[in-house]
C-alpha positions in Angstrom: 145.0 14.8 -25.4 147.0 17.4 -24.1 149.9 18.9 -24.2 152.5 21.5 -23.0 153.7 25.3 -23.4 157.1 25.1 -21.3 156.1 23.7 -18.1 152.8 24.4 -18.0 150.3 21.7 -19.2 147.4 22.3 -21.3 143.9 21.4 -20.4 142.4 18.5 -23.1 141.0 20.0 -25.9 137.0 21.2 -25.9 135.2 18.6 -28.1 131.4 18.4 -29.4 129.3 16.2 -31.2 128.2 16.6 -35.2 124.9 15.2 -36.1 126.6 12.3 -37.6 127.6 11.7 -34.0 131.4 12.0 -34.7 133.0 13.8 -31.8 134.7 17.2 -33.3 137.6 19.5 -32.0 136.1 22.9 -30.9 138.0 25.8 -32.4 139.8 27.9 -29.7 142.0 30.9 -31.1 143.2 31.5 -27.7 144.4 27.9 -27.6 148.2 27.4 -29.1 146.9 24.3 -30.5 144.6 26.3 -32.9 146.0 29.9 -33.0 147.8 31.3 -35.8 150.6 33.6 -35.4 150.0 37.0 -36.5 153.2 39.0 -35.4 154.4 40.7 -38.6 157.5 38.1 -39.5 154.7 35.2 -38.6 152.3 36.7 -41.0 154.3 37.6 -43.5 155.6 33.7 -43.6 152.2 32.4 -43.8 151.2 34.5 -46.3 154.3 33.9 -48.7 153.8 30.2 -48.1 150.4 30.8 -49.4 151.5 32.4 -52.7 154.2 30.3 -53.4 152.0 27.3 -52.9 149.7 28.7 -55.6 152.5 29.4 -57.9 153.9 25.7 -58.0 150.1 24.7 -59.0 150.0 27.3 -61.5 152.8 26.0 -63.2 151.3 21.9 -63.4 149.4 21.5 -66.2 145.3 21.6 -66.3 145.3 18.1 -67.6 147.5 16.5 -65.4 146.8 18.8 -62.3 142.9 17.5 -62.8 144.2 13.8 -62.8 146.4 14.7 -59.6 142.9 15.5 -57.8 140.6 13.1 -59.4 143.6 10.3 -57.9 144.0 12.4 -54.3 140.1 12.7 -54.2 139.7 8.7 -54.1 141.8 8.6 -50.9 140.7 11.9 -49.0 136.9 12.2 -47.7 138.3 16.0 -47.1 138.5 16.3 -50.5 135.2 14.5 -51.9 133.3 16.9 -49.4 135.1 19.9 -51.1 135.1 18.5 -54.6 132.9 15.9 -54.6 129.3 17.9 -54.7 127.4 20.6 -57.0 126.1 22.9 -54.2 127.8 26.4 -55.2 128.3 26.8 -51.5 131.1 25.0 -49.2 128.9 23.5 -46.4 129.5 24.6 -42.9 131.1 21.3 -41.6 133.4 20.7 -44.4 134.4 24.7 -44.1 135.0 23.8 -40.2 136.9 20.6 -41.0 139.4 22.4 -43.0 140.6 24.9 -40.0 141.0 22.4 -37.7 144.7 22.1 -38.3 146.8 18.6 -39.2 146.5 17.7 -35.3 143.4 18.4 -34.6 141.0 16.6 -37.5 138.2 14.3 -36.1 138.6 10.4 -36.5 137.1 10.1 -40.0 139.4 12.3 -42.1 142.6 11.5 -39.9 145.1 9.7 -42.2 147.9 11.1 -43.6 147.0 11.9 -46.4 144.2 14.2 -44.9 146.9 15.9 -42.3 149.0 16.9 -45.5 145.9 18.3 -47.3 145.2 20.4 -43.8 148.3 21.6 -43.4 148.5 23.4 -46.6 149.1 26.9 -45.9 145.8 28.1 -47.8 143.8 25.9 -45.0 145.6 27.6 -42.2 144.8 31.2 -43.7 141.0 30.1 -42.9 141.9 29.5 -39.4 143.4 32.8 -39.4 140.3 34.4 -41.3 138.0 33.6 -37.9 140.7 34.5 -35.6 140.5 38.1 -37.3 137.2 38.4 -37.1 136.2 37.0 -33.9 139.4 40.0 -33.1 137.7 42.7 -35.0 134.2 41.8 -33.1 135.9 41.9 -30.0 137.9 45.0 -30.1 134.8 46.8 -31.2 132.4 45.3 -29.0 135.0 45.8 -25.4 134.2 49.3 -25.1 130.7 49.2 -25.8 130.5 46.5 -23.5 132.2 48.2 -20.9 129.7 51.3 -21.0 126.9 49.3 -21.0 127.3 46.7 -17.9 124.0 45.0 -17.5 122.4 45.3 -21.2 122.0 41.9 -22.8 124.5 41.3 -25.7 123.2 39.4 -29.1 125.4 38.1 -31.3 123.9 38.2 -35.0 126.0 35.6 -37.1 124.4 35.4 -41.0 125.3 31.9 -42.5 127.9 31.1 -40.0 127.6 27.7 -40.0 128.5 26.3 -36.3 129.4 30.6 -35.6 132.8 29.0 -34.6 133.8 33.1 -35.2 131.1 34.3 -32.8 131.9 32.1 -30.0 135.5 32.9 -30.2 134.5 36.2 -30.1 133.0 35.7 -27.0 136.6 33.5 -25.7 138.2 36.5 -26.4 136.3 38.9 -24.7 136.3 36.6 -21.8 140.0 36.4 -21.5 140.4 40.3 -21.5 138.2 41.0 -19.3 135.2 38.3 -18.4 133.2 41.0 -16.5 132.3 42.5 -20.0 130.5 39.3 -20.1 128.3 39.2 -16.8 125.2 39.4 -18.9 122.6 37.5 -21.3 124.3 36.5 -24.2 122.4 34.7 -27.3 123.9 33.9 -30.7 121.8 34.1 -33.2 122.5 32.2 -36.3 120.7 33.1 -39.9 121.4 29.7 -42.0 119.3 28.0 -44.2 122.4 24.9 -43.3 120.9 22.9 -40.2 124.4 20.4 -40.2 126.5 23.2 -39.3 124.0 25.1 -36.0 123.8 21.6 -34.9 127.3 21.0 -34.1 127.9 24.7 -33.0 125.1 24.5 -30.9 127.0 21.4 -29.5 130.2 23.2 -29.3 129.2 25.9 -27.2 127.9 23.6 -24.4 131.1 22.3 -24.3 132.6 25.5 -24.1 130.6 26.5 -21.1 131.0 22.8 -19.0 133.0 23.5 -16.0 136.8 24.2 -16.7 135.7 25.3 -20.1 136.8 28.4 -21.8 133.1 29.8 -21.3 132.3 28.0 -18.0 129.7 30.4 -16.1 128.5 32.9 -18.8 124.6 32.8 -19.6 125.1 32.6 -23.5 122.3 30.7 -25.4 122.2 29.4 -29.1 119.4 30.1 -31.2 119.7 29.1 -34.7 116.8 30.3 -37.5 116.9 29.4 -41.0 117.3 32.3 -43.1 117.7 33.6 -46.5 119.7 36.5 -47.3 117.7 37.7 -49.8 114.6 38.0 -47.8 115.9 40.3 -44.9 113.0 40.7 -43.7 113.4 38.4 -40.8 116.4 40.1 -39.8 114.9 43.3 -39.5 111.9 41.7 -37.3 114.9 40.0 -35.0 116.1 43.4 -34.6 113.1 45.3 -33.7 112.9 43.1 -30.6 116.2 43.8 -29.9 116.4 47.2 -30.2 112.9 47.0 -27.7 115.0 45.3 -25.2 117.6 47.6 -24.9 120.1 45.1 -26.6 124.1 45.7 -27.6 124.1 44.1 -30.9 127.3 43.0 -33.4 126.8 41.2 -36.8 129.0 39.0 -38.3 129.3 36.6 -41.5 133.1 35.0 -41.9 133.2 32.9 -45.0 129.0 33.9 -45.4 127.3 36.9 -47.1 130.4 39.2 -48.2 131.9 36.2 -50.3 129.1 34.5 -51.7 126.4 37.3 -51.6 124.9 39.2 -54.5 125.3 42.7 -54.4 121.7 43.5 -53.8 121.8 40.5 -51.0 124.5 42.5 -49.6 123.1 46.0 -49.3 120.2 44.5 -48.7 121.5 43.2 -45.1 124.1 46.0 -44.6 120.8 48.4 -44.8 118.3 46.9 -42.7 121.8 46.4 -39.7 122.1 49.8 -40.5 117.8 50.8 -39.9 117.9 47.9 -37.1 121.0 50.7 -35.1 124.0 48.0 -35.4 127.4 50.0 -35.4 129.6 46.4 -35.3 129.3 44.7 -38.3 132.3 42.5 -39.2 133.1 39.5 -42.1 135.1 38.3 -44.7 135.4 39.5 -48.0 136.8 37.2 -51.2 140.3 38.6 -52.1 140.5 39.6 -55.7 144.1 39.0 -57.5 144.7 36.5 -60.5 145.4 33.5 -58.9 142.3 33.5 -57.0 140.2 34.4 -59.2 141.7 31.5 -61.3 141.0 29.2 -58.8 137.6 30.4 -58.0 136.3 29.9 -61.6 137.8 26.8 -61.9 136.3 25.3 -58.9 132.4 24.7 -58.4 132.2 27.6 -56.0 130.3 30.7 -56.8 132.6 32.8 -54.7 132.7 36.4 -55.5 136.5 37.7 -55.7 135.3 41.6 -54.9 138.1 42.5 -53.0 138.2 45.9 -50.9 137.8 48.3 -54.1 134.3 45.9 -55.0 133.5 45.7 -51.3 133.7 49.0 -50.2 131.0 50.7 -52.6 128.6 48.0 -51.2 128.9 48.4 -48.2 128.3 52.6 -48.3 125.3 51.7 -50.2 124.2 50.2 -47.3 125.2 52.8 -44.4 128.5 51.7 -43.6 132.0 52.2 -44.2 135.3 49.7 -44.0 136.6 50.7 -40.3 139.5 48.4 -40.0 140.9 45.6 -42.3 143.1 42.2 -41.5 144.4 40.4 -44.1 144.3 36.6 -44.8 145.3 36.9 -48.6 143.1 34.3 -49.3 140.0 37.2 -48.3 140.3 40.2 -46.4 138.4 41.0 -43.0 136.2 44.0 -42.2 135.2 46.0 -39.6 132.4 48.2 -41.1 131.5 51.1 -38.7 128.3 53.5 -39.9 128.7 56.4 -42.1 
């Protein structure tokens, strides 16, 4: 479907495949249909829509706010996936499910009592968490890029799921300026998740078909099953790249700064470091009451660091916080080396 911005209509929206075979909306923050506004007044809406929706759950009861979700849970499959399992991590698809927005959700979560659920101001921030990173990649990356016109550019995404942030990235960069992008391009993705790769490898197909936002670019999708706390692959990825005279940016939104040990995270932040990667970018778990509240009381092992917890990891491993955007929800980094 599409639609219109004044008088200008919008080309139908990118769409890919899941391994279930369910066709899914691709995530385009350039897109009005997925972007979030993020002028000051905009932001500052969102954000105090977030707070005040966590303040009127605050004030339900436990008992009777668990019976609300046990009763919401039998009529929303978005739900089950989120609160349904015992995996302390939120899988890929589910995670990508939630940006999508109340218009956009694929066939078997569209009912209304789904489009209420993804509506909710906290789902919208996650939208807005990629958006700021695939940002903070590409602001960092344009100059680089720009210096550099013919060497190859990898795109190191550690348990990004379908790397919905990584091919923005590129959507971005493309609509700046798409000669930064006259080059090999390959996003790499370290996930031990195969659901997730599948669909983004998928997605970014779609996204280079003709009349698609990546039409014509050489980008390839290589997806390797990884364990962040065994870097060592990482660092032998890197070696390579470093011999072929690669530009290389890391990212993990919603990955390794939220779920991550600290070890698990100095661990990676020091072999990027040894392996000569200056753009490192991802989301880090915000760290205030309510969230931590909600963390604990959920099955995921989410760690609430915040900036003050982040930032001594992420020296111990060679970098320091560059740039931050805020989603309240988490806060995104741009680490730059020391």
């Amino acid at each position: 479907m599409s639609t219109q911005t004044g008088h200008r209509p919008l080309p139908p929206v990118v769409v890919a495949q899941t391994r279930a075979g369910e066709p899914m909306a691709v995530i385009d923050v350039t897109d009005p249909r997925f972007a979030v506004p993020d002028d000051p007044d905009s932001l500052r809406r969102l954000l105090d829509a977030s707070s005040e929706e966590e303040r009127r759950r605050r004030r339900v009861p436990q008992f009777i706010m668990r019976w609300m979700l046990k009763r919401a849970t039998k009529r929303s499959r978005l739900l089950r996936d989120m609160f349904g399992g015992t995996s302390a991590f939120l899988d890929g698809i589910t995670t990508y499910v939630m940006k999508l927005g109340p218009d956009n959700l694929p066939a078997s979560y569209d009912n209304p009592t789904e489009r209420r659920i993804a509506a909710m101001p906290n789902l919208t921030l996650l939208r807005l968490r990629t958006q700021q990173v695939a940002r903070l990649i590409a602001d960092a990356l344009a100059p680089v890029l720009a210096a550099a016109p013919t060497a190859p550019l990898h795109l190191i995404n550690i348990a990004g799921g379908p790397a919905v942030d990584s091919m923005n990235t590129l959507i971005v960069l493309e609509r700046r300026d798409a000669n930064l992008l006259r080059r090999p391009i390959v996003i790499h993705v370290l996930d031990s998740d195969g659901a997730g790769p599948f669909f983004g490898r998928n997605a970014l197909a779609a996204l280079m078909a003709e009349g698609a936002p990546l039409a014509g670019l050489d980008v390839t999708f290589d997806h390797r099953h990884y364990d962040w706390n065994e870097p060592a692959s990482l660092a032998a990825l890197l070696r390579e790249l470093a011999a072929a005279g690669a530009i290389v940016a890391a990212s993990t939104e919603g990955g390794l700064f939220e779920y991550g040990s600290d070890d698990a995270i100095v661990g990676n932040l020091q072999t990027l470091r040894a392996g000569g990667v200056n753009v490192v970018a991802g989301s880090v778990t915000a760290d205030y009451e309510a969230r931590r509240q909600m963390i604990t009381a959920s099955r995921f092992k989410l760690m609430p660091r915040g900036l003050k917890g982040f930032a001594p990891l992420a020296e111990r491993g060679g970098y320091r916080i560059a740039k931050v955007e805020t989603a309240r929800i988490s806060e995104q980094v741009l680490l730059a080396p020391l």
